[in-house]
Backbone bond lengths (Angstrom), bond angles and torsions (degrees), N, CA, C in turn:
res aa  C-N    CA-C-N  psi(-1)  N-CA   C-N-CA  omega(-1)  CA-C   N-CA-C  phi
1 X - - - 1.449 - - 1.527 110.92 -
2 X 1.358 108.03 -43.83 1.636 102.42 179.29 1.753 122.97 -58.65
3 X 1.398 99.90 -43.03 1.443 99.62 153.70 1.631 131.23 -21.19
4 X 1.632 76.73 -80.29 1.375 105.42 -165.82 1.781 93.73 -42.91
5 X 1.400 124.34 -45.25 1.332 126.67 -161.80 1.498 108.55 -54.66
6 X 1.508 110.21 -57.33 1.346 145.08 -172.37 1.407 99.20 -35.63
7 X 1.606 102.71 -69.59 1.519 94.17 -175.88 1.270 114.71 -74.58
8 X 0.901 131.91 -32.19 1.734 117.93 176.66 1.427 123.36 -61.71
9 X 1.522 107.67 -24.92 1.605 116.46 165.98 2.011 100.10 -61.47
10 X 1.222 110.91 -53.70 1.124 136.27 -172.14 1.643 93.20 -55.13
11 X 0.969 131.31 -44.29 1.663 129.93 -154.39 1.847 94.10 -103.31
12 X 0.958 115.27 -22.04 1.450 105.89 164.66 1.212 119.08 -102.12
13 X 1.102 134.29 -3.72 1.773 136.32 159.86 1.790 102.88 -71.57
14 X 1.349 87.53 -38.60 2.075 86.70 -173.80 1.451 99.89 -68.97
15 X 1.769 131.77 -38.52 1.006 90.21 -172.01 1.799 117.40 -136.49
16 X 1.779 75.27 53.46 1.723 98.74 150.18 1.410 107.47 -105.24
17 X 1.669 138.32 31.64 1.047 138.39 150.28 1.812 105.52 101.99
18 X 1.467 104.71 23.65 1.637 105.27 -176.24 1.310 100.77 38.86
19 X 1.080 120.52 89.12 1.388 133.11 163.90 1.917 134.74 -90.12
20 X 1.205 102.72 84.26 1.927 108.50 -151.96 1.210 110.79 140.20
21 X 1.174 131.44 -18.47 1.099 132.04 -136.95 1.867 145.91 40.11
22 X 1.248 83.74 1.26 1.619 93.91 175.31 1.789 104.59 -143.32
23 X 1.259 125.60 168.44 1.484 129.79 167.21 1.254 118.96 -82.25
24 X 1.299 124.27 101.08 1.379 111.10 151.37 1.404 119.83 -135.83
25 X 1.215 113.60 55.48 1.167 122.76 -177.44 2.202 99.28 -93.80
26 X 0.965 104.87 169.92 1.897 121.10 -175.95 1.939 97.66 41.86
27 X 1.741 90.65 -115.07 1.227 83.91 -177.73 1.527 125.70 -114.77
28 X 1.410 107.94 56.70 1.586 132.32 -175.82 1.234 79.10 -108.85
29 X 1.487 147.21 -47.04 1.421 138.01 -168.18 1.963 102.81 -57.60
30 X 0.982 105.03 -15.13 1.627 99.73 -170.05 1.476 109.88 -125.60
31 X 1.741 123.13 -19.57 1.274 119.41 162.66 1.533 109.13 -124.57
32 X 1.693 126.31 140.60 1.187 102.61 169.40 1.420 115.61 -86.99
33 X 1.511 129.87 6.55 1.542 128.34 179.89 1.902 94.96 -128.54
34 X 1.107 111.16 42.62 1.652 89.79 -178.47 1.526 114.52 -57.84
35 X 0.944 108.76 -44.51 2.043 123.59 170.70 1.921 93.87 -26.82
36 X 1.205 127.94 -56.58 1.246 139.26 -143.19 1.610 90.12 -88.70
37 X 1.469 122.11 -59.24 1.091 139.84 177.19 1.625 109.95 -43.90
38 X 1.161 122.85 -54.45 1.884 156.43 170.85 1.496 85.67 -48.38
39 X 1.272 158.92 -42.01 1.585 155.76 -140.89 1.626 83.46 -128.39
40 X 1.032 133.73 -69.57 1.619 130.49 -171.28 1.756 89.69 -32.46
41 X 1.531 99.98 -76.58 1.417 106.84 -148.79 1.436 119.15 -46.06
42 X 1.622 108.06 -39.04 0.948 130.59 171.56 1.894 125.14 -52.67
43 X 0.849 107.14 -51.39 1.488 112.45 167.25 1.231 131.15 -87.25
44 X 1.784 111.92 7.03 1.534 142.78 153.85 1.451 111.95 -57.29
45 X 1.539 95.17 -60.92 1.497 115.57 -162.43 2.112 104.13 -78.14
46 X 1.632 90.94 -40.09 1.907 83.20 161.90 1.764 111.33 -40.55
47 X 1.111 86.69 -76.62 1.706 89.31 175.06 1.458 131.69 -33.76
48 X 1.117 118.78 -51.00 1.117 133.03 174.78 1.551 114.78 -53.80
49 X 1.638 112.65 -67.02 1.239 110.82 160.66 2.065 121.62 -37.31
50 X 1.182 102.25 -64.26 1.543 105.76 175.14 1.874 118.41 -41.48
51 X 1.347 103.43 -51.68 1.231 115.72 171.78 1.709 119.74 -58.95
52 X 1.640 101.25 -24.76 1.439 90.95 158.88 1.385 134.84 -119.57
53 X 1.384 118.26 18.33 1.032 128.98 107.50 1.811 146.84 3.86
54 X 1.340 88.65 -69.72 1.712 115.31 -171.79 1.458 98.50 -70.14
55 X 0.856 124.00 116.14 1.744 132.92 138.82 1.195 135.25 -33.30
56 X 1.867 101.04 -37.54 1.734 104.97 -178.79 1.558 93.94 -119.44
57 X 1.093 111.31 38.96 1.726 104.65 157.80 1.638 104.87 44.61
58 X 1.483 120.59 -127.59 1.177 149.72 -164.48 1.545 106.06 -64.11
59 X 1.421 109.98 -41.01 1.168 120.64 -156.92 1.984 100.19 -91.01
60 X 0.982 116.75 15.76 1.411 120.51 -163.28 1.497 89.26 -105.84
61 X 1.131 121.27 134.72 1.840 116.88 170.80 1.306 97.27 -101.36
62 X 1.523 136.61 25.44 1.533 125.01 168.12 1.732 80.07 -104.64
63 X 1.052 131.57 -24.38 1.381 102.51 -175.59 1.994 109.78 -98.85
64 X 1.298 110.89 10.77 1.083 102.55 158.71 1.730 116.25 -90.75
65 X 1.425 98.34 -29.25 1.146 100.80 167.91 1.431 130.73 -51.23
66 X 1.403 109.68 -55.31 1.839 119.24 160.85 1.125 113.29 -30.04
67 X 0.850 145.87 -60.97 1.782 156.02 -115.69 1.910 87.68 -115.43
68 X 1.108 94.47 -5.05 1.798 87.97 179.65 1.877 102.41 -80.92
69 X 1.117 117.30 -51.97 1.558 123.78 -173.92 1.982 108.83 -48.80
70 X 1.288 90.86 -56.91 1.641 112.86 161.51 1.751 116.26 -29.95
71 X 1.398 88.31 -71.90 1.910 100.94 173.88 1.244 99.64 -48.67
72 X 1.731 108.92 -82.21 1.677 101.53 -161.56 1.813 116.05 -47.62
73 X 1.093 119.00 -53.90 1.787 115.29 170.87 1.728 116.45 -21.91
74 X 1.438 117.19 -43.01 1.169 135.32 -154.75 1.615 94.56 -79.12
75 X 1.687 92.05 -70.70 1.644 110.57 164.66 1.483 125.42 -20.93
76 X 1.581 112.28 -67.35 1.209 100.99 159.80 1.045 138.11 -73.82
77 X 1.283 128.64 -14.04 1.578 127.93 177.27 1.405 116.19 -68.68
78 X 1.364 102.58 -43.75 1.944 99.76 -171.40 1.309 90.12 -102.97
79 X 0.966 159.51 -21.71 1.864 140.60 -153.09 1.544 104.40 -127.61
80 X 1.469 135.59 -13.74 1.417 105.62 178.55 1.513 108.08 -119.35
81 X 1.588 106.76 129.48 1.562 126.49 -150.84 1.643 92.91 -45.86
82 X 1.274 122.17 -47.72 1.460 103.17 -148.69 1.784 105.19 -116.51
83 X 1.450 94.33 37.84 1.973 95.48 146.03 1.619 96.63 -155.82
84 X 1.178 96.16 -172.94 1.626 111.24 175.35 1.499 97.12 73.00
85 X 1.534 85.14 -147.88 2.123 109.37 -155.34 1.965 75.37 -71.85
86 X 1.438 132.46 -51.70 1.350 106.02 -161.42 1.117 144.66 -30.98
87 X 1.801 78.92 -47.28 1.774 102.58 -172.13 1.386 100.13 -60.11
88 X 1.609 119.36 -61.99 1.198 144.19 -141.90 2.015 99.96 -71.93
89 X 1.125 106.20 -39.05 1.341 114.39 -173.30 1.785 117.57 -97.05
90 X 1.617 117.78 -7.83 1.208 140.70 140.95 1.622 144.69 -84.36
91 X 1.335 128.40 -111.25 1.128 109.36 137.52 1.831 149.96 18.40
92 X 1.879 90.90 -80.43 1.305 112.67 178.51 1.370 102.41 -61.21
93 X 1.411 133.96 -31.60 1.267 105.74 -150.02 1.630 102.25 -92.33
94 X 1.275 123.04 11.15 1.567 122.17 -169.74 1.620 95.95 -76.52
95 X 2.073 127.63 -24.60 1.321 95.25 173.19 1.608 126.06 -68.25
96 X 1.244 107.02 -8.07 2.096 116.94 -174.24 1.256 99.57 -81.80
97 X 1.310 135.81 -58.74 1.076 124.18 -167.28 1.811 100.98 -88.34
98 X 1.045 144.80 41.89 1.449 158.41 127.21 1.582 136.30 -73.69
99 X 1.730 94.81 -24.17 1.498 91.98 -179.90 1.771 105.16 -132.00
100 X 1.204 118.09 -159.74 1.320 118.81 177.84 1.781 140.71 -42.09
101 X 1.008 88.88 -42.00 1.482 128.07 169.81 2.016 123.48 -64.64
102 X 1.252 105.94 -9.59 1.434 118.07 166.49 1.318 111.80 -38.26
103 X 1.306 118.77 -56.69 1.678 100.51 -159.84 1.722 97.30 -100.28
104 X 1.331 124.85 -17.44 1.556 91.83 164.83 1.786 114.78 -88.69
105 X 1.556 118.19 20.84 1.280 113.43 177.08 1.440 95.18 -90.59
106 X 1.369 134.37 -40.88 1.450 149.06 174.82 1.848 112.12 -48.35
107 X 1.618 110.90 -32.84 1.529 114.45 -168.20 2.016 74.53 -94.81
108 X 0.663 103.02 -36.40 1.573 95.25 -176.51 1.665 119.33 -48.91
109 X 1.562 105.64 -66.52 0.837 111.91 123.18 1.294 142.48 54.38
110 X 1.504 102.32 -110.04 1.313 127.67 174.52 1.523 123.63 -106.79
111 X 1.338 101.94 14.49 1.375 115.26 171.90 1.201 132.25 -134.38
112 X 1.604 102.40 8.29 2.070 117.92 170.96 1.587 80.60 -132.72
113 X 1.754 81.43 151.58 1.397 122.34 177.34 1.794 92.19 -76.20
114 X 1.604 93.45 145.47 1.692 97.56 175.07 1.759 110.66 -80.12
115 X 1.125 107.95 -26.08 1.314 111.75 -179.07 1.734 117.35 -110.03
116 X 1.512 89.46 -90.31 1.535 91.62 176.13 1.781 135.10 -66.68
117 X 0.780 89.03 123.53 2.300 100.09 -170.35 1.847 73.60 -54.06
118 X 1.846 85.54 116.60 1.676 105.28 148.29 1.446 107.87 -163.89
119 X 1.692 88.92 133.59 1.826 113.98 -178.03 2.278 99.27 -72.67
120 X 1.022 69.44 131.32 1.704 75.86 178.78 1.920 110.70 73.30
121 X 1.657 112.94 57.19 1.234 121.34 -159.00 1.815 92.04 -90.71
122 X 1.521 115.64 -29.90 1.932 109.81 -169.77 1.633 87.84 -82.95
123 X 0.946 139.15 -18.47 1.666 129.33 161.85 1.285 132.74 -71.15
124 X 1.167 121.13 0.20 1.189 149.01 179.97 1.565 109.92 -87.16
125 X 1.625 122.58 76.78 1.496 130.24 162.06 1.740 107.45 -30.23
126 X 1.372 109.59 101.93 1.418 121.01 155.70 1.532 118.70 -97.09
């Protein structure tokens, strides 16, 4: 569902004319990949459900099996250069810092979580 939210926040900012030059309208104001985050969580909670499910816990190879869809999602999101947060958080970001909008994409930035939606993210000891 969070997904699903993400982009539709996302699909009506695009076509009220991208206004800011970047999204942060709903909950783009608190994650800059919630869409990405929305698919993690989501194929967490598959698992989770399945895993409780299982009777033999650990010892069940349908629940090692589960946990495979989970991995790969993850896999591609953070580690292969040309999808996920890489692209999006490399690459992608040369159109923001190209046009007007550079230095509040930079306070942006440094004040949303790349992944997980959190209120009070520059207070957050890294």
């Amino acid at each position: 569902a969070l997904e699903v939210v993400a982009d539709v926040q996302k699909s009506l900012w695009v076509r009220a004319g991208r206004v800011g030059g970047f999204c942060r309208d709903g909950i783009w104001g608190y994650s800059r990949h919630p869409n990405y985050f929305g698919e993690i969580l989501q194929w967490w909670c598959a698992w989770g459900i399945a895993y409780s499910a299982s009777s033999a816990g650990l010892a069940d190879p349908l629940w090692w099996a589960c946990s495979i869809s989970p991995l790969f999602t993850c896999h591609i999101l953070f580690n292969i250069p040309a999808t996920g947060i890489a692209q999006a958080e490399g690459r992608g970001l040369k159109r923001y810092y190209e046009n007007d909008c550079a230095k509040e994409y930079k306070v942006y930035r440094a004040q949303t979580s790349i992944l997980m939606p959190m209120v009070g993210y520059e207070h957050v000891p890294l």
